[in-house]
C-alpha positions in Angstrom: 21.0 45.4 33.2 22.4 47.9 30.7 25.6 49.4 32.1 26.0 53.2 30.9 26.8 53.1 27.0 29.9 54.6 25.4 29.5 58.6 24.4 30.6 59.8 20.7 33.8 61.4 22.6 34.6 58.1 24.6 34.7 56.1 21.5 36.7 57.9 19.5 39.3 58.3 22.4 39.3 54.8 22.4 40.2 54.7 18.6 42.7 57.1 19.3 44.3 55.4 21.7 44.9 52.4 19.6 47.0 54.5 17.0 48.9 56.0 19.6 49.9 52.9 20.8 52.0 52.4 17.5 55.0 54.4 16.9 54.3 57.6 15.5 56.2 56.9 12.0 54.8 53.7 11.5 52.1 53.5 8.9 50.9 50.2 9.6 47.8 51.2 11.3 46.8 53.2 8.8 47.1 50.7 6.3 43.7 48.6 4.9 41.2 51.3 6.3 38.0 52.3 5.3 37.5 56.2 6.3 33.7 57.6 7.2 33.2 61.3 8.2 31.4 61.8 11.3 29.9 64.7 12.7 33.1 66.3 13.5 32.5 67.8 17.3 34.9 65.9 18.4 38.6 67.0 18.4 39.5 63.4 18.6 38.5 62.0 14.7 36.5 63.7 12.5 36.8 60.7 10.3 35.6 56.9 11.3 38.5 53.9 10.7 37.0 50.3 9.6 38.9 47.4 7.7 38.4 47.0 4.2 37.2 43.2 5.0 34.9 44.1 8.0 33.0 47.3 6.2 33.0 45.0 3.1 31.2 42.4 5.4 28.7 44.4 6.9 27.5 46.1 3.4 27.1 42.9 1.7 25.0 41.4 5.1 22.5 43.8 3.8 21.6 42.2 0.3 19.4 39.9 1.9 17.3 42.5 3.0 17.2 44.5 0.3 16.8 41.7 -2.2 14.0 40.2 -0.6 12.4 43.3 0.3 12.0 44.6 -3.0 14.0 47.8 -2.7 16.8 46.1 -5.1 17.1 43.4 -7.7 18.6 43.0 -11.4 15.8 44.9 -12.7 16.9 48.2 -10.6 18.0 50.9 -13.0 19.0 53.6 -10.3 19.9 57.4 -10.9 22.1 57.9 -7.8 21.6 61.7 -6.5 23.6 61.3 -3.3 26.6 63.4 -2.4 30.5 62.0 -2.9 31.6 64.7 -0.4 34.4 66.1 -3.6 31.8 68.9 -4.3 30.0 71.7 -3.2 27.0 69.9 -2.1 29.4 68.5 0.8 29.7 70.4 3.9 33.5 72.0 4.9 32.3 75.4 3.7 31.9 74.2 0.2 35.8 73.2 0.1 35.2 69.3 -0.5 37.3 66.8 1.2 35.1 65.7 3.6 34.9 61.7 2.3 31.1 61.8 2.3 30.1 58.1 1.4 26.9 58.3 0.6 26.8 57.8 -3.3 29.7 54.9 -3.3 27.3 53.2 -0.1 24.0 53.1 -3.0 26.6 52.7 -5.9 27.6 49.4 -3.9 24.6 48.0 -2.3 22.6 48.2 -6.2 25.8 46.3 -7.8 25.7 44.0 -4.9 22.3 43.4 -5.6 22.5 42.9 -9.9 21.4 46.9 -10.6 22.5 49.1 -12.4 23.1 52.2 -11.5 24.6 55.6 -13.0 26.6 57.6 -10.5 25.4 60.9 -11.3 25.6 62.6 -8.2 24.4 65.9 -6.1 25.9 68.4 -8.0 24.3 67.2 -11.8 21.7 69.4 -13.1 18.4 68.7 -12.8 17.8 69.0 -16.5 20.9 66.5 -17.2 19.0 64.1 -14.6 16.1 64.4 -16.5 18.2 63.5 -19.5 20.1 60.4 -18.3 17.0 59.4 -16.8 15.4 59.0 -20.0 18.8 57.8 -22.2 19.0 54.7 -19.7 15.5 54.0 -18.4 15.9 54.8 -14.9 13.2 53.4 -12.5 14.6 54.1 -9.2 15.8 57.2 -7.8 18.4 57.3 -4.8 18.8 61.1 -2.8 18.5 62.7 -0.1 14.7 63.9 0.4 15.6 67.5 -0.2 18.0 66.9 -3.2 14.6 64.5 -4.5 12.4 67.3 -3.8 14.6 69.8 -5.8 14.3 67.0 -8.4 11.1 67.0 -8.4 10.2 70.8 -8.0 12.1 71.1 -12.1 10.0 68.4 -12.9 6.5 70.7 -12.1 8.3 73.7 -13.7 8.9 71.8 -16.8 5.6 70.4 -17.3 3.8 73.9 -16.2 5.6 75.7 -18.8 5.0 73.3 -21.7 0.9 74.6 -21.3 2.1 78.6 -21.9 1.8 80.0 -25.5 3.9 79.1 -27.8 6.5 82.1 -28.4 8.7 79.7 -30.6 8.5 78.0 -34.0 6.2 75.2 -34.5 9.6 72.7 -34.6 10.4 74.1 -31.4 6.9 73.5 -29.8 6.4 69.9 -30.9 9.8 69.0 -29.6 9.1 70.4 -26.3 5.9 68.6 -26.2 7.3 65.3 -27.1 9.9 65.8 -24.4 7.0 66.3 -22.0 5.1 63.5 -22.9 8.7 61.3 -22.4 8.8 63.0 -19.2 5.7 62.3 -17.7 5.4 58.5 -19.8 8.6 58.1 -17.4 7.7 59.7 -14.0 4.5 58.6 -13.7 4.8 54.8 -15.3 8.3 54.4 -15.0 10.1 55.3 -12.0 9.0 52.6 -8.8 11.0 53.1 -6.3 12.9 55.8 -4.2 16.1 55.2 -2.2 16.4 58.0 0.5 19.2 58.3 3.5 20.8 61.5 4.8 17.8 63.1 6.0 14.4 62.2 7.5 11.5 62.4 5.3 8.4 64.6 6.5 5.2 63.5 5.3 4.8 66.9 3.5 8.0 65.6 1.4 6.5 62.4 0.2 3.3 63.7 -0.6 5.2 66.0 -2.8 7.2 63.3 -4.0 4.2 61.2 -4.7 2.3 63.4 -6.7 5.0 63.8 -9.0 6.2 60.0 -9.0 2.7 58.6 -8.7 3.6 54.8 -8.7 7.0 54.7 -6.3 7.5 53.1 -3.4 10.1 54.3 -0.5 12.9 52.6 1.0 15.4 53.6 3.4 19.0 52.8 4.4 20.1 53.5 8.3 23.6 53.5 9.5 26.2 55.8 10.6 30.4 56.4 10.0 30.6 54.7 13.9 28.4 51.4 13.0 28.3 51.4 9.9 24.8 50.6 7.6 22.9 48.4 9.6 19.1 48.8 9.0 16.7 48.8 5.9 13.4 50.9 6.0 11.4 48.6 3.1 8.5 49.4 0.8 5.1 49.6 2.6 6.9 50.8 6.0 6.6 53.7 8.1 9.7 56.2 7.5 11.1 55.7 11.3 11.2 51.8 11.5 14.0 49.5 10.1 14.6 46.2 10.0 18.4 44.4 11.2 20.6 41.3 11.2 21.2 40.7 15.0 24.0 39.1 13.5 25.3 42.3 12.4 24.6 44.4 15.2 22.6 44.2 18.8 20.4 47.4 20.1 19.2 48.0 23.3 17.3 50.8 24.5 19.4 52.5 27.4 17.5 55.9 29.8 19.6 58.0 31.7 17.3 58.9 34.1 17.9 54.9 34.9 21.1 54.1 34.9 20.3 50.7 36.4 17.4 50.0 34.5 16.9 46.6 33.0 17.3 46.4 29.4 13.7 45.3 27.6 15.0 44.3 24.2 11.7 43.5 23.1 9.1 45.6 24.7 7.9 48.5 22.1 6.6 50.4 25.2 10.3 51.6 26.7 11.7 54.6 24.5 15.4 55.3 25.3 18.6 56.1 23.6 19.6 53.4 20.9 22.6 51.6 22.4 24.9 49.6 19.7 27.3 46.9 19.5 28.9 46.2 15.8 29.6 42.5 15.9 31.5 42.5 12.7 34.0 45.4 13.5 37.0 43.8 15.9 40.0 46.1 15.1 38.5 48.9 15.9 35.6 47.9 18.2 32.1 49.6 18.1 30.6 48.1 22.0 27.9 49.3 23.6 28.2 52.7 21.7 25.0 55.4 22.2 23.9 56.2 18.9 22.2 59.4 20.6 18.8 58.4 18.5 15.7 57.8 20.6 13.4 55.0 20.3 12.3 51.6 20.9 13.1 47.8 19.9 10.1 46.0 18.5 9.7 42.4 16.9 10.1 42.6 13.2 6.6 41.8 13.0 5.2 45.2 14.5 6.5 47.0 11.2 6.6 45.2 8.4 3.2 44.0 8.6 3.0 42.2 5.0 4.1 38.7 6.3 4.5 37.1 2.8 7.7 39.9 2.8 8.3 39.3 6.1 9.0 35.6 5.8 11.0 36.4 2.4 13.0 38.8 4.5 13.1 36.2 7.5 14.5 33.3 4.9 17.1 35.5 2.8 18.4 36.5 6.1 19.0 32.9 7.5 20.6 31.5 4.3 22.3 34.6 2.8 25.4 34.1 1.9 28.2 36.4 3.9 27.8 34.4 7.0 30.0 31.3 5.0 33.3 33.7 4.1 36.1 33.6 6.5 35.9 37.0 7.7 32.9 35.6 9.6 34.0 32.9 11.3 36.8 34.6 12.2 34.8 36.8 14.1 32.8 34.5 15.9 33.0 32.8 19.2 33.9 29.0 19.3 30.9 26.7 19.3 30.1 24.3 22.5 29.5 20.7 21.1 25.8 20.2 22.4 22.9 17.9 21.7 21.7 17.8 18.0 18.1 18.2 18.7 19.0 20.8 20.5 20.9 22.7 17.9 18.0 22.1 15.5 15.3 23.6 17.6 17.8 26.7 18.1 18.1 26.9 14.2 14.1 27.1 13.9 13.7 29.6 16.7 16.9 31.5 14.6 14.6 32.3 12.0 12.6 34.3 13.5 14.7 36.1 15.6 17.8 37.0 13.1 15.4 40.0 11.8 14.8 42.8 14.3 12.9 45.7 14.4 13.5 49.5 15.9 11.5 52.4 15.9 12.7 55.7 16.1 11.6 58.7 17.8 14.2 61.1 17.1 17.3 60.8 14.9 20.1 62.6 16.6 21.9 65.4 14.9 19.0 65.8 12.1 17.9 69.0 14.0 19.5 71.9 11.9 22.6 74.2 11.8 22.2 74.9 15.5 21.6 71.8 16.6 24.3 70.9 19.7 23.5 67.4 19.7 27.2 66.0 19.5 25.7 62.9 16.8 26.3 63.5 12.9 24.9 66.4 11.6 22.7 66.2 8.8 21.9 70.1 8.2 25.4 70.7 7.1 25.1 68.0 4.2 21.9 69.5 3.0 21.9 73.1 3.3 22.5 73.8 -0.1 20.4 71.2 -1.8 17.6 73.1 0.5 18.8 75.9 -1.1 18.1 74.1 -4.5 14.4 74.2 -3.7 14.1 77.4 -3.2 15.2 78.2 -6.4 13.5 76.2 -8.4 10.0 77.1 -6.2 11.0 80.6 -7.8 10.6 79.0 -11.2 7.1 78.1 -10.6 5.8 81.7 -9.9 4.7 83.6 -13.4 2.5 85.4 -14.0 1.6 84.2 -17.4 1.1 80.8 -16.4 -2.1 79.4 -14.9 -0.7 77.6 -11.7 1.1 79.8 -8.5 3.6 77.3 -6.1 2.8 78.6 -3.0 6.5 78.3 -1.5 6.4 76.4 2.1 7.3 78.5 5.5 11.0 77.8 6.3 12.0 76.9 9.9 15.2 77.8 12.2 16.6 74.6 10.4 15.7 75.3 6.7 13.7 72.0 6.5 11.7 72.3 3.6 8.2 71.3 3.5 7.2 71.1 -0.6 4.1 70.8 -1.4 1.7 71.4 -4.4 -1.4 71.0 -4.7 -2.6 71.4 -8.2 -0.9 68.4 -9.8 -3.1 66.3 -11.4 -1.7 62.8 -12.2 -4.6 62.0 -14.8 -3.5 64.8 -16.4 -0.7 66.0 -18.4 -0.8 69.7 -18.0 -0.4 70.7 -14.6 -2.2 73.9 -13.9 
């Protein structure tokens, strides 16, 4: 049975109450941390502490996924659009500061995975992204789905006004059109894959997406400043559904109308609040913490239905790597000496359980500006890149072009919808 999970405010008391038990002029717990911002409705810690060797540990447990799931490998040429918190584009009323770790998480996980990757960030232009893109042969594009979206939205305005009359010199009109033949030789053959995080993505954003990028795939990192990055959404799966290393962390599905309600780690029928454990993080212990997401624990099966992937996935797991450093076994319980037959059969049965599944419902604090939820809040991260769309879907209205964008309706949480239906991807000109 699942005894009642740790709230957002309990666990940071509890991280609290390990540096208060050091003198107040000592240093030493604050020395060898990794810092993540959290949601900040706490007045406890607005900003999650890890070890350098523990947050190391975790990132690198996700390579095997990622490798063997084809989101990264030493082909990967990433443009990464995320948001380094020093900017802008960062919540804290545009001041910076906030520690945002988004772009340094992708920056890490391609390198750890033989990419490359170019560090370009929120705040770059859309027309210097459009640039670098082309200077280094990007193929894979890492953002947030509204900072993509704005991406994208320059990317229709570009190739809509490369059809209107020419008002410039002949020189001037062949360059242009030779940039928009690079452009859409590199969108539409180029670019495979996009890396999204921060926010969810709405079908209406990946058809947009799509129609612009007609060849990518999607993939999706999960994780949060309390547990850390602990689940990867691969190619050819459903936006809500992850894959994890029970090694790395343990979910069960907890419902408070049932306090004493048996846990059902495997059945996809029980919906419930995500319950975590980090096993990797000791100093500053992540147990039984509720996430505040909703939804339900599956076999890995059930969402990542192309087995041949799977069983990569299922192998790289088992034999990666990170489980042989010493910050590992450190970490681990002593083993019982036990029959060897034994130990083999629980090695094969390993395998296949090692890589988990979960299915969300509802991610917690992705529900806008007003949202009370007291989880991270994804709204405040975005706002202004949501602002970016609207201003380039201002660019696509002129009356001297041929095509109208017909800007999306804009809820109490400024979630952007793009769409666009006149792109045609046989088709250079875009009417």
């Amino acid at each position: 049975k699942i005894k009642k999970p740790l709230s957002k405010t309990e666990l940071h008391q509890s991280f609290h109450e390990i540096f208060s038990s050091y003198n107040s002029n000592d240093d030493t717990p604050y020395q060898s941390l990794y810092w993540s911002p959290s949601g900040g409705t706490t007045s406890l810690f607005k900003h999650i502490p890890s070890t350098i060797h523990e947050n190391a540990l975790q990132r690198s447990s996700l390579t095997p996924l990622l490798t063997a799931g084809n989101v990264y490998s030493s082909k990967t040429i990433q443009a990464n659009l995320f948001d380094n918190g020093s900017g802008s584009g960062s919540g804290n009323g545009g001041d910076g500061g906030t520690m945002y770790r988004s772009m340094e998480i992708f920056q890490d996980l391609a390198i750890a995975c033989h990419g490359t990757t170019l560090p370009l960030g929120w705040e770059c232009s859309n027309e210097m992204v459009v640039k670098r893109c082309l200077d280094f042969r990007v193929n894979a594009i890492a953002g947030s789905p509204s900072r993509l979206c704005s991406l994208a939205c320059y990317i229709l305005s570009k190739l809509g006004h490369s059809s209107s009359p020419a008002t410039t010199t002949e020189t001037t009109t062949t360059e242009t059109t030779t940039m928009v033949q690079k452009i859409n030789h590199w969108r539409k053959q180029k670019v495979k894959n996009i890396i999204f995080a921060c926010e969810p993505m709405h079908d209406e954003r990946a058809s947009f997406l799509t129609r612009i990028f007609p060849n990518v795939q999607f993939a999706s990192i999960l994780g949060g400043a309390e547990v850390g990055i602990w689940g990867v959404c691969l190619p050819g799966m459903k936006y809500n559904s992850f894959l994890y290393d029970a090694r790395v962390v343990s979910v069960q599905v907890y419902s408070q109308e049932a306090e004493e309600e048996e846990e059902h780690s495997g059945s996809k029928e029980q919906i419930g609040h995500l319950v975590v454990t980090n096993h990797l993080r000791h100093r500053f212990p992540v147990r039984n913490y509720d996430t505040g997401d909703l939804g339900s624990i599956v076999p890995a099966s059930t969402i990542c239905t192309d087995m041949k992937v799977l069983n990569n996935v299922c192998h790289a797991v088992k034999n990666a790597q990170w489980v042989h450093c010493d910050d590992y076994h450190r970490s681990q319980p002593p083993k019982k000496n036990g029959n060897e037959k034994k130990k083999k059969k629980q090695d094969d049965d390993e395998e296949d359980s090692l890589v988990r599944g979960v299915i969300f419902s509802s991610r917690a604090g992705a529900g806008g500006k007003n949202d009370t939820n007291d989880q991270f809040n994804a709204y405040e991260h975005t706002l202004h890149a949501s602002e970016l769309i609207k201003v380039a879907s201002s660019m696509l209205v002129d009356k001297n072009q041929q095509y109208c964008y017909s800007k999306p309706k804009q809820n109490k949480q400024s979630e952007t919808n793009a769409k666009h239906d006149t792109v045609d991807d046989d088709d250079d000109d875009v009417k």
